[in-house]
C-alpha positions in Angstrom: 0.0 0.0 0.0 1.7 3.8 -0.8 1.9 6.3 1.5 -1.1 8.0 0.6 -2.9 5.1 1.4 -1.8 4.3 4.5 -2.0 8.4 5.8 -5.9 8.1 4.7 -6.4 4.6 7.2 -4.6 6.6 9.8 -7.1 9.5 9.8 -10.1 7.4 8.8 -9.6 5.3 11.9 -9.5 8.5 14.3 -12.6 9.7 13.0 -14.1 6.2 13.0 -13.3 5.9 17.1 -14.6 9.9 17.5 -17.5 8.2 16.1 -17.3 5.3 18.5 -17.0 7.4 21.4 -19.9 9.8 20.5 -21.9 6.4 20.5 -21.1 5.7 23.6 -22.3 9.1 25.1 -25.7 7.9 23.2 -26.2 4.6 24.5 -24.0 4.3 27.9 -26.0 1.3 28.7 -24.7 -1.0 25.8 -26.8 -3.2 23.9 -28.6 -3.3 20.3 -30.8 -1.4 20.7 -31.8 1.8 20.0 -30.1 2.0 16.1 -28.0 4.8 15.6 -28.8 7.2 12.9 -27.2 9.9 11.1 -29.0 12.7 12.8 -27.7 11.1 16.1 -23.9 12.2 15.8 -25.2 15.9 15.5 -22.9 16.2 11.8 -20.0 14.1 13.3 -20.8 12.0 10.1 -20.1 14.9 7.8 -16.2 15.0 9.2 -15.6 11.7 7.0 -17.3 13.2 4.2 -15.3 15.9 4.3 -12.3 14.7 4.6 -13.3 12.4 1.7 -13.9 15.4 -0.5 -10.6 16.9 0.1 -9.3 14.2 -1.3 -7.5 11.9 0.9 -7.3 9.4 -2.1 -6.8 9.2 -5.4 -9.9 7.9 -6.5 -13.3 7.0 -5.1 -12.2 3.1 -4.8 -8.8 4.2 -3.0 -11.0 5.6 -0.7 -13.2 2.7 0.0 -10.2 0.5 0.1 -9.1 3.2 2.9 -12.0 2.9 4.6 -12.8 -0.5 4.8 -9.5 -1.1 6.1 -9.7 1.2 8.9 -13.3 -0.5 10.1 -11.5 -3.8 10.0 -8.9 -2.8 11.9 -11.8 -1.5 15.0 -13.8 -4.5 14.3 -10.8 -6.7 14.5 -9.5 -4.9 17.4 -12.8 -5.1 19.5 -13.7 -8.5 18.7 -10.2 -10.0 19.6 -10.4 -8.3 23.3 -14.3 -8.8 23.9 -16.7 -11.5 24.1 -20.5 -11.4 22.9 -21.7 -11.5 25.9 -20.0 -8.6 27.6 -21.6 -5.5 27.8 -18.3 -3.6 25.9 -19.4 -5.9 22.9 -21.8 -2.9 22.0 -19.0 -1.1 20.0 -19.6 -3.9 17.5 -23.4 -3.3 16.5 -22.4 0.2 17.1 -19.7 0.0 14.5 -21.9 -1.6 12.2 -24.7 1.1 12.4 -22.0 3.3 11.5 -20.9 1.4 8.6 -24.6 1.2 7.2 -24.6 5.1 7.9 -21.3 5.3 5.7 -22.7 2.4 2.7 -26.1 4.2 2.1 -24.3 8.0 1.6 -22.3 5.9 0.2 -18.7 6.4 1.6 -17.9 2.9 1.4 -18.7 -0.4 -0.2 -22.7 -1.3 0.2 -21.5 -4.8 0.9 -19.2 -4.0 3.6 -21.7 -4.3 6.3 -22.4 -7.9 5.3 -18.7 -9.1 4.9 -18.2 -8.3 9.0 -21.1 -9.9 10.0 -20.4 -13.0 7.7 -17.1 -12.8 9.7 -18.4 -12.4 13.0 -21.0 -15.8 12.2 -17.9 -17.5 11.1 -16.1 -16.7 14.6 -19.4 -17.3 16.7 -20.7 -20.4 18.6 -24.6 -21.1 17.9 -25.7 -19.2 21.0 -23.4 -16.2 19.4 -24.6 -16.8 16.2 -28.5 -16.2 17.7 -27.1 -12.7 19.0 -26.0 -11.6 15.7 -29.3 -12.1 14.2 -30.6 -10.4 17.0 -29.1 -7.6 16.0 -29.8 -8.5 12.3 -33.6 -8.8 12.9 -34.0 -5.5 14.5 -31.7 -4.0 11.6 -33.5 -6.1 8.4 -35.6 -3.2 6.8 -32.6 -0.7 7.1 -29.7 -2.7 5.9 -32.1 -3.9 2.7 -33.7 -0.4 1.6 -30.7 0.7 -0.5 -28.5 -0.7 -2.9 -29.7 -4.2 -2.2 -28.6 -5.7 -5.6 -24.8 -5.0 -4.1 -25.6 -6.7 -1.2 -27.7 -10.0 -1.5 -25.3 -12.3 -2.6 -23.5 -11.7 0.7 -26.8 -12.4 2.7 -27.2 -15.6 0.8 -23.7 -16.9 1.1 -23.6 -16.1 4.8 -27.1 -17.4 5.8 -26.4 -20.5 3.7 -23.0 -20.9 5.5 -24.8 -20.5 8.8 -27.6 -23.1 8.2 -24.5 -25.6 6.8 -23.6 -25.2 11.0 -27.0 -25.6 12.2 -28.6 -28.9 13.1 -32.0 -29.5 11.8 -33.2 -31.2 14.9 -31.7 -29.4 17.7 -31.9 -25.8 16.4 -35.2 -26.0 14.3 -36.4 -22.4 15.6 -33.4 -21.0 14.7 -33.3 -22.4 11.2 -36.8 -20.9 10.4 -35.6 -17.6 11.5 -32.5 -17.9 9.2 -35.2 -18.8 6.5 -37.4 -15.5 7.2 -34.8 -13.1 7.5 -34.3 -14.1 3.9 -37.4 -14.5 2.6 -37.8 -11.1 4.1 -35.0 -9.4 2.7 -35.6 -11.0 -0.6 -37.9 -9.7 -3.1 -41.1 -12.0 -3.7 -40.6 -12.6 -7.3 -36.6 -12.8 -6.7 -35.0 -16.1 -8.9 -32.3 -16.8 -7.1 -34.8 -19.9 -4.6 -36.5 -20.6 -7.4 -36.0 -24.5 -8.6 -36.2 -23.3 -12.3 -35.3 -26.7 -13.6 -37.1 -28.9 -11.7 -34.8 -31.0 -9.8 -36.0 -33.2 -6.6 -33.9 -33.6 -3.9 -32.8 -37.6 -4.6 -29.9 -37.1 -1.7 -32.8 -37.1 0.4 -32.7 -41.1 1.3 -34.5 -42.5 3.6 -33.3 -45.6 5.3 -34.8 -48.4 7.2 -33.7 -51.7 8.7 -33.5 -54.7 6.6 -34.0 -56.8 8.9 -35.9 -60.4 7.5 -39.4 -60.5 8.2 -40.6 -63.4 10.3 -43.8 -66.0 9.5 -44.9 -68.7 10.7 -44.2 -71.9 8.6 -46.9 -74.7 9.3 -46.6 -78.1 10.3 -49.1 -80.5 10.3 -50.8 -82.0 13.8 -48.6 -79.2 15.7 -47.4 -75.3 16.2 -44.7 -74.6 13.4 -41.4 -73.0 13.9 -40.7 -69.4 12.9 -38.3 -69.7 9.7 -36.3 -66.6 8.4 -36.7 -65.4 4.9 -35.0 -63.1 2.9 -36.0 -59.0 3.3 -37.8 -57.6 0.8 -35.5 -55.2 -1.6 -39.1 -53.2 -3.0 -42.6 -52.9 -2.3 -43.7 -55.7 -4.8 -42.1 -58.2 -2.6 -43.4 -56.5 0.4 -47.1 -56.9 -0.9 -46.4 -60.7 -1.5 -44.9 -61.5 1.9 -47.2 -59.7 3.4 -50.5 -61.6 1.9 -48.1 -65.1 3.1 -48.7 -63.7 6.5 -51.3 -65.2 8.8 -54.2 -63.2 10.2 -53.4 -60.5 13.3 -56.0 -62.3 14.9 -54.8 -66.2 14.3 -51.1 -64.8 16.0 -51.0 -64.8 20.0 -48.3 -64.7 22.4 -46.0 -65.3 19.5 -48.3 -68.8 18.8 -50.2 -69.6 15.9 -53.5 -70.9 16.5 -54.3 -73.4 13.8 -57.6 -73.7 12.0 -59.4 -76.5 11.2 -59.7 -77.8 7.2 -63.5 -79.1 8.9 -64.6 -75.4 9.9 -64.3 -74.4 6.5 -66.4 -76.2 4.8 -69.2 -75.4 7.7 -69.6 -71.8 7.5 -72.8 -70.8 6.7 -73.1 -67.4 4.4 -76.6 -65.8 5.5 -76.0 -62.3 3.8 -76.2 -62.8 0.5 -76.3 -59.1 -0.4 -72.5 -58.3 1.1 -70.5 -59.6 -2.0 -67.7 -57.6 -1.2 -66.6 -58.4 2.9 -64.8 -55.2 4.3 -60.8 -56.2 3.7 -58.6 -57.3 6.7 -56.4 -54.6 9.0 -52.6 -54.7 7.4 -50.3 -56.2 9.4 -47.9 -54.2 11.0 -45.0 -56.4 10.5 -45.7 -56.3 6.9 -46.7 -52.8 6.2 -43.0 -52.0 7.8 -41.1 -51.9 4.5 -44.5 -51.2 2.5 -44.2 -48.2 4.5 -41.1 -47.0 4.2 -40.8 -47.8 0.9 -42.7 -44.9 -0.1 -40.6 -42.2 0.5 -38.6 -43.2 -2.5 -41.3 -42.4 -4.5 -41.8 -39.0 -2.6 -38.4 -37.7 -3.4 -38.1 -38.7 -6.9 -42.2 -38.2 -8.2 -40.9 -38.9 -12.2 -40.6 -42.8 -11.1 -44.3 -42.8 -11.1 -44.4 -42.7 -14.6 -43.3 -46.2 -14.8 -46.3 -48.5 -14.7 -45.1 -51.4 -12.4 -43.7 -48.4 -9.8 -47.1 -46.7 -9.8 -49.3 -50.0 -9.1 -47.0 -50.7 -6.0 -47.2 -47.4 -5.1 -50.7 -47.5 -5.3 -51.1 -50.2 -3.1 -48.7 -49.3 -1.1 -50.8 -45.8 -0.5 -54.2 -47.7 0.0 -52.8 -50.4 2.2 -51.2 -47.1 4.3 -54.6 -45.5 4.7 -56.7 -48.5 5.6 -53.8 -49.0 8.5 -54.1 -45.1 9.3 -58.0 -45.5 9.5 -58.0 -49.1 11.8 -55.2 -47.4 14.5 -57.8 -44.1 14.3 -60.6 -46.2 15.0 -59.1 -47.7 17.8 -58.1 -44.6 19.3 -61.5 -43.4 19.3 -62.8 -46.7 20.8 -60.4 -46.3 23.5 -60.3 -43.1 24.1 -57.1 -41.1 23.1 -55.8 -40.8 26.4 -55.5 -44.3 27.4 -52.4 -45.8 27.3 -51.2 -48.1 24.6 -51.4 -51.8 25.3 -48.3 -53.7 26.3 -47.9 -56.0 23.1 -47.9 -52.8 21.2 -45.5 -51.1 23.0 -42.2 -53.3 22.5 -41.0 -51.4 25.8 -39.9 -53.0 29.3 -40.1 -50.3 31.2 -44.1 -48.6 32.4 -45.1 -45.4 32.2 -48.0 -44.0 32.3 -49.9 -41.9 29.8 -51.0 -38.7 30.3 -53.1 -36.3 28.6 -50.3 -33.4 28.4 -48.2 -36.5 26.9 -50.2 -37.1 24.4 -50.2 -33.4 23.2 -46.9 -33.0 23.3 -46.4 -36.1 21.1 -48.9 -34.6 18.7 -47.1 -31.5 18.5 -43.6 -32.5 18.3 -41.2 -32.2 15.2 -38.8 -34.0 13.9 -36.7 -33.7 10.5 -35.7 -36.9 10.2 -37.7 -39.9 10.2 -37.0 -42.7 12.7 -37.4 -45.6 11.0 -36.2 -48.1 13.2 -38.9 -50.8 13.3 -39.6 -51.3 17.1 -40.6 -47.9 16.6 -43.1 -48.6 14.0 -46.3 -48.9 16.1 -46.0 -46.1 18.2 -45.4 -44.0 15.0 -48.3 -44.9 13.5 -50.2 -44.2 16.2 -49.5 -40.6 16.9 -51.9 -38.5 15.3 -49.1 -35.9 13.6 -47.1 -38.8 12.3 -50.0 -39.8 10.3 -50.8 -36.0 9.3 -47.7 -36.1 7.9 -47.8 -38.6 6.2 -50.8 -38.2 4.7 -49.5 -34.4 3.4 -46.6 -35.9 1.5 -49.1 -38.4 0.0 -51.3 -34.9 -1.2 -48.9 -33.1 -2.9 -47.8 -36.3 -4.6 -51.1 -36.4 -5.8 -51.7 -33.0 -6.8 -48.3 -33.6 -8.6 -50.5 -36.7 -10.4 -53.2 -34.5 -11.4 -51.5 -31.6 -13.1 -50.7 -34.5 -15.8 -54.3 -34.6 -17.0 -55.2 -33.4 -20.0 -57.1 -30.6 -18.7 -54.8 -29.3 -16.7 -51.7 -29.6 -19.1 -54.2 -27.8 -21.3 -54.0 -24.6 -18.8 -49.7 -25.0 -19.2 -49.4 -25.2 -23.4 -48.7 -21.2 -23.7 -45.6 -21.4 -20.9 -41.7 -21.1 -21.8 -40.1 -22.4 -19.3 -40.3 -26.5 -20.5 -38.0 -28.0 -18.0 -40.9 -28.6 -15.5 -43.2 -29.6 -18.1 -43.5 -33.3 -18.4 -44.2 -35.3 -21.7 -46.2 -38.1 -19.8 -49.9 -37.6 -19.5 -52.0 -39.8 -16.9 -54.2 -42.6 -17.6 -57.9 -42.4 -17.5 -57.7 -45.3 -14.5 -55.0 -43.2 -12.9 -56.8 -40.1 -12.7 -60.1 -42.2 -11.1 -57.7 -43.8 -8.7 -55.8 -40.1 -7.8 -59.3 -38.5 -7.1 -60.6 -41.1 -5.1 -57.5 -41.4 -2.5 -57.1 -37.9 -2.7 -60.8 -37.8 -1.5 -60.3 -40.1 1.0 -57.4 -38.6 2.4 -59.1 -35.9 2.9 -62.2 -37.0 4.4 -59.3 -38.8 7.1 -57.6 -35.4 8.2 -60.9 -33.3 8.7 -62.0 -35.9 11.4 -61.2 -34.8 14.9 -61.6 -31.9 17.3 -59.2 -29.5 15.3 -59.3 -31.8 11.7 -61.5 -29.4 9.8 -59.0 -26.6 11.1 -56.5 -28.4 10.1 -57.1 -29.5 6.7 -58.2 -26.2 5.6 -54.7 -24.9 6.3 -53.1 -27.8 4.0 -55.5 -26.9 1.8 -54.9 -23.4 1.4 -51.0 -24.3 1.3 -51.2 -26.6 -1.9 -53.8 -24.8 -3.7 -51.2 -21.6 -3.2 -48.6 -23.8 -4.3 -50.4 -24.4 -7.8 -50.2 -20.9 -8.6 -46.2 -20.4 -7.7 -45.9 -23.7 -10.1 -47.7 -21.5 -12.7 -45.7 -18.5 -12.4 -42.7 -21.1 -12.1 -43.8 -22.5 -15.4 -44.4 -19.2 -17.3 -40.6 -18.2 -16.4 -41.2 -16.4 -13.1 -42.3 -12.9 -14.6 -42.1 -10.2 -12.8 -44.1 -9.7 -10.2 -44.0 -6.1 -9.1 -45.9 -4.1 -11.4 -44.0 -0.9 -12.4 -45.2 2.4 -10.9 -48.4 4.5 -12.4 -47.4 7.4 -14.3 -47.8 10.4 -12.3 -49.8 12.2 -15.7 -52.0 9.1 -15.4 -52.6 9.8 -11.8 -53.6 13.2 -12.7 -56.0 12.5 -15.1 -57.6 9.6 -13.6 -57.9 12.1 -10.2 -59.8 14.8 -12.3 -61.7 12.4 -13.5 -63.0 11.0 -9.8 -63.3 14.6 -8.8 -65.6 15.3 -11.8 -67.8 12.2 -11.1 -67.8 13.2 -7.4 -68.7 17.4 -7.9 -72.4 18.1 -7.2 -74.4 18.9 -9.6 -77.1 22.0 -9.9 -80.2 21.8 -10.2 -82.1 21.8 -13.2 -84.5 25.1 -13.6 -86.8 22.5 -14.4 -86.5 19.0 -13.1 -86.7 15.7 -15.2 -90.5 14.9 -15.8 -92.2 18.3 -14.7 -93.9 20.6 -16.7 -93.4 23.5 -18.0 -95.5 26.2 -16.1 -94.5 28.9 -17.7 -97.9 29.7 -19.9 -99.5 30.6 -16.6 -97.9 34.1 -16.9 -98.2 35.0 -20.7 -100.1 37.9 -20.9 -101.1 37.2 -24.3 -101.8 39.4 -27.3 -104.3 42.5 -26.8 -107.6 41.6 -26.4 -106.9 37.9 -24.7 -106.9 36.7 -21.3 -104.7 36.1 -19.0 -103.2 32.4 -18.9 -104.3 31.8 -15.7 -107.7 34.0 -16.3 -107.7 30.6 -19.1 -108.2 28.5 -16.8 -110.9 29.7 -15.6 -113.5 29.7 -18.1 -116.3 28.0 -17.4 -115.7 25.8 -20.5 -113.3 23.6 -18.8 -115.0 22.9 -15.4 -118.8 22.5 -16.8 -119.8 19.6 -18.6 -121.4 20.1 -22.4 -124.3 19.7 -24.0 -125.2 16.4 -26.3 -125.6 18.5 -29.1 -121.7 19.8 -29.2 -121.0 16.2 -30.4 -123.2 16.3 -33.1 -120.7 18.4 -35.6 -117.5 16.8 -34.1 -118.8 13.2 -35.2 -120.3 14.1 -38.5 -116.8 15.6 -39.2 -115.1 12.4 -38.3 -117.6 10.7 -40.5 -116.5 12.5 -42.9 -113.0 12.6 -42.2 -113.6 8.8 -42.8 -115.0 8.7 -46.4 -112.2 10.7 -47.4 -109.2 8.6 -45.8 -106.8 7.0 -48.1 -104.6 4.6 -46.0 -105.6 2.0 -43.0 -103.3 4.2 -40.6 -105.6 7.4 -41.4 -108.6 5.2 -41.3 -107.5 3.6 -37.8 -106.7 7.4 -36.2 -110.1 8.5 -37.2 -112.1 5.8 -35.6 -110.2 5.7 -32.7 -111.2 9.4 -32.3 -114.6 8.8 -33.4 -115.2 6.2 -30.8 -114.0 8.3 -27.7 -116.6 11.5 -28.9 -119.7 8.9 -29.3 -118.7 7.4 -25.8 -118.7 10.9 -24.3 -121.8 11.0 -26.1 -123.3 8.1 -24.5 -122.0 9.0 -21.0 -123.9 12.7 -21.3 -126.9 11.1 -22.8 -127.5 8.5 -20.0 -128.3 10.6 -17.8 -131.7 12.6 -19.1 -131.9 11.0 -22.1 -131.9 7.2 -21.0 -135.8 6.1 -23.2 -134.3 7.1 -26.0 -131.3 4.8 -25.9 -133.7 1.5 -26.9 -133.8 3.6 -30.5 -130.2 3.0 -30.5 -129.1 0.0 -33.4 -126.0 -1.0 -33.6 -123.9 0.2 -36.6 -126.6 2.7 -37.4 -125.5 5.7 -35.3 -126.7 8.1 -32.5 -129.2 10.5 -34.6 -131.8 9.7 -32.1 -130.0 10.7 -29.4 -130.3 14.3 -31.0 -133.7 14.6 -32.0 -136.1 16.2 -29.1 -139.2 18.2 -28.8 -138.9 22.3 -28.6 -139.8 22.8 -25.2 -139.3 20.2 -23.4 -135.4 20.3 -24.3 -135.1 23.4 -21.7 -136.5 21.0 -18.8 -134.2 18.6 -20.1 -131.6 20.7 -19.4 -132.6 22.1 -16.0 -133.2 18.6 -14.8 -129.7 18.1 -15.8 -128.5 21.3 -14.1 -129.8 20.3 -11.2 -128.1 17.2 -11.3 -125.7 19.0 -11.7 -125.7 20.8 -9.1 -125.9 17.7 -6.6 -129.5 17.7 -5.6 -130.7 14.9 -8.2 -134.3 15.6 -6.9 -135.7 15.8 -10.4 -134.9 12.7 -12.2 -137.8 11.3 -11.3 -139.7 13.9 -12.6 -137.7 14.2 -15.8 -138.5 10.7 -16.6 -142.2 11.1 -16.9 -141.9 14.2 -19.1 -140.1 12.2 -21.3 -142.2 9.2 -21.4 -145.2 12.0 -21.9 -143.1 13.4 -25.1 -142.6 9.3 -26.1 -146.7 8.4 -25.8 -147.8 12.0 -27.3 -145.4 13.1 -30.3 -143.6 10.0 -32.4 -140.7 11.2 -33.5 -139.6 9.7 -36.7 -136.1 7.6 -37.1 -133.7 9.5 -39.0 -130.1 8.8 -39.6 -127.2 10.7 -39.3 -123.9 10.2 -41.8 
């Protein structure tokens, strides 16, 4: 390093530890926490900057280099002399707040930050280790907000390196919160844990004991011997040696009871209607390496798509769940509680079974499976075991039916090929896929908390279908680029216009127009409200007024041309002779039997001089409301009818 170089470490690390000791006027107790912030040194920060403009270095990466070494000098310095736990060990995160302060002006790498703390996990027990992320946690949204692309490959080296340490069993808490500090810091739509060629994890091996099953080889007129065979080496043999097997209920206290050739021939069948007998509970000896033999099939899927692997998986599956279903039904029998019974339990020692035991069986974890077989029994019967089980079998089967042809249909349009599979299910596949997958559901909704339960699995892989979409289509982006601020604008103008009030029309929708009440009119009319008032439009008119108006429809009809004008005319016609009618029914009712249909209403207007006036005052009076007189004017006109004929004439 030149001269220059080493003058600029020199007074970078004095201002770094006038730095350190203002922190320590800040936070005398120690600790994480509170963070330290630019606006907390009161402009102490600006010294550096400063100094860095006045050029100290050559160049902008001489400075770095300057400055980088002089914090690894502190943080060497400190971390030699102090432990974790000491209360001095403060001048570590309080370094590091500094060094974020320096990276996001930016006085320094971005990445610099990360490199110490990858070396402080690196120098760190566990517990140490759980300390630094600490301090990491209460930092996360700080240290990612700027220039993140300069910084995550750190974060994933170092939190990889740290789960490398970590044991998946002992320090399972610890390893999720490794996990969502990344996930966090990580963008959602980020590639870089995305499985974009759709490997499976065939390391993943799960072994089991080998040791020979054991049956019962009979000898005739007495108890035969137990004779070793050969293990199984797949499920195919499995399934044969286990169908070689005596009943569970022929086998006690390691005995075999024999049966009879004579009580076979003597049972008697009375239901003829159950052709198909409910099938025997699977052995547990025998479903052993059934079993276990499954999870080969779990880690590497693609060796479904050979036919004699997926009919011994299938029955390997369904001889599972008919297993899973007996044990539950015994539970339930028994009550959950009880203890398990001593030929179960391959253990010497008692203990009783509590309630608070149970629970914490049900909600223990463990990464690995242990497969050893004196185990087997009390696996099977703990309810998360099975839960488990039976949620690997679900997503192998949801992994079954997005080979239909329906739902490889959905994934024709998507680019990225290498998850896309060539093989396409059978039509006696897909029955037998829906049916377990049915089943297995039916299995994990029954219990206090099932339905709970199996909505949250649910949720889970039906989530999952959508991330092996995007997966599919190339894992486009998912954040959506910012609206344009002249879009905003307009589309805000727009609201605001929708939104305003509006005024009032001067005359609102469906009124009318009043207006003609105040026309004065020309000279020598009324008034339009003096209009209204004539007596014309409150008093009812004579029969005679008709007379013209109807002769002049009549007329009006001779000389129509077209239907339409015929049509209008008689429609008008037929309200004026109604009126008619209506006006004539009330003084003029003997006159109506003169009335022929077709003919017209000329009688109606024919009466005697005279007697036309008392007509009409009887009508007045009627009028009027009194309706004294109709009596009266109903013998006057019978008079007129008996004295003076009047002769039929018709009107045109």
């Amino acid at each position: 390093m030149s001269s220059v170089g080493i003058a600029s470490v020199d007074i970078l690390t004095t201002s770094l530890k006038k730095l350190l000791e203002r922190s320590n006027e800040l936070k005398p107790k120690g600790g994480i926490e509170p963070a330290l912030t630019a606006t907390s040194f009161n402009g102490d920060v600006e010294t550096i900057t400063q100094r860095a403009e006045g050029g100290l270095a050559a160049n902008a990466q001489d400075h770095y280099a300057a400055l980088e070494t002089a914090c690894r000098n502190i943080f060497y310095d400190h971390l030699a002399s102090t432990s974790i736990d000491d209360t001095s060990f403060s001048q570590i995160w309080n370094l590091l707040d500094i060094v974020s302060i320096l990276s996001d002006i930016p006085l320094c790498e971005p990445g610099l930050l990360f490199w110490l703390v990858e070396e402080l996990l690196d120098g760190q027990t566990i517990d140490g280790c759980r300390v630094v992320f600490d301090y990491l946690d209460s930092r996360r949204e700080r240290l990612t907000a700027k220039h993140f692309k300069q910084k995550q490959l750190i974060i994933l080296r170092a939190c990889n390196e740290l789960l490398r340490r970590l044991s998946r069993a002992e320090d399972t808490v610890f390893c999720g919160r490794v996990f969502i500090f990344m996930f966090q810091s990580f963008p959602l739509g980020d590639r870089s844990s995305v499985n974009l060629r759709g490997e499976y994890h065939v390391e993943n091996v799960t072994v089991f004991e080998k040791n020979p099953l054991k049956h019962v080889a009979p000898v005739e007129g007495s108890v035969g011997a137990m004779d070793v065979d050969q293990a199984p080496n797949n499920v195919e043999e499995a399934l044969t040696a286990s169908k070689n097997l005596p009943a569970a209920d022929n086998i006690k206290d390691g005995s075999v009871t024999p049966q009879p050739a004579d009580n076979v021939a003597k049972i008697v069948k009375f239901d003829t209607q159950d052709d198909n007998p409910p099938e025997p509970e699977p052995d547990t000896e025998s479903l052993y390496p059934i079993f276990w033999s499954l999870q080969d099939v779990f880690s590497q899927p693609t060796r479904l798509f050979e036919t004699p692997t997926f009919e011994s998986f299938q029955s390997g599956l369904d001889l599972t769940l008919r297993k899973f279903k007996a044990v539950q039904q015994h539970q339930q029998s028994r009550g959950t509680s009880k203890p398990l019974s001593e030929a179960h339990r391959h253990l010497n020692r008692k203990r009783t079974y509590t309630e608070s035991d149970h629970q914490d069986l049900a909600s223990s974890f463990n990464p690995r499976y242990l497969t050893s077989r004196d185990l087997f029994s009390l696996e099977i019967s703990d309810l998360a075991f099975r839960r488990h089980i039976l949620v690997q079998s679900l997503i192998l089967v949801d992994f079954l039916l997005s080979l239909t042809p329906k739902a490889k249909k959905k994934l024709e349009a998507t680019s990225n090929k290498s998850v896309l599979y060539t093989y396409t299910l059978p039509e006696e596949q897909i029955k037998w896929a829906n049916n377990i997958r049915n089943e297995i559901a039916a299995y994990l909704q029954q219990g206090q908390e099932g339905k709970f339960y199996y909505r949250m699995v649910d949720t889970v892989l039906s989530r999952d279908k959508n991330w092996v979409q995007w997966k599919a289509e190339g894992c486009p982006l998912i954040k959506q680029p910012p609206i344009p601020s002249e879009s905003f604008i307009e589309s805000q103008k727009g609201a605001q216009k929708i939104c305003a009030p509006k005024r009032i029309r001067p005359t609102p929708m469906g009124s009318l127009d009043l207006n003609f009440l105040l026309n004065t009119g020309d000279e020598g009319q009324a008034h339009g409200l003096e209009i209204l008032k004539k007596p014309a439009r409150y008093t009812l008119p004579k029969v005679e007024d008709f007379k013209g108006p109807i002769m002049e429809d009549d007329f009006d009809m001779d000389m129509a041309k077209t239907e339409v004008e015929k049509e209008s005319v008689a429609v008008t016609k037929a309200s004026k002779m109604w009126r008619t009618l209506r006006l004539a029914s009330k003084n003029r009712l003997n006159l109506f039997d003169r009335l022929e249909d077709g003919v017209g209403l000329g009688p109606l207007f024919e009466t005697v001089v005279g007697k036309e006036d008392e007509g009409e005052q009887g009508r007045g009076e009627e009028v009027g409301g009194e309706g004294v007189e109709e009596k009266e004017n109903a013998e006057v006109n019978g008079a007129v009818m008996e004295a003076v004929p009047l002769p039929a004439v018709e009107v045109t």
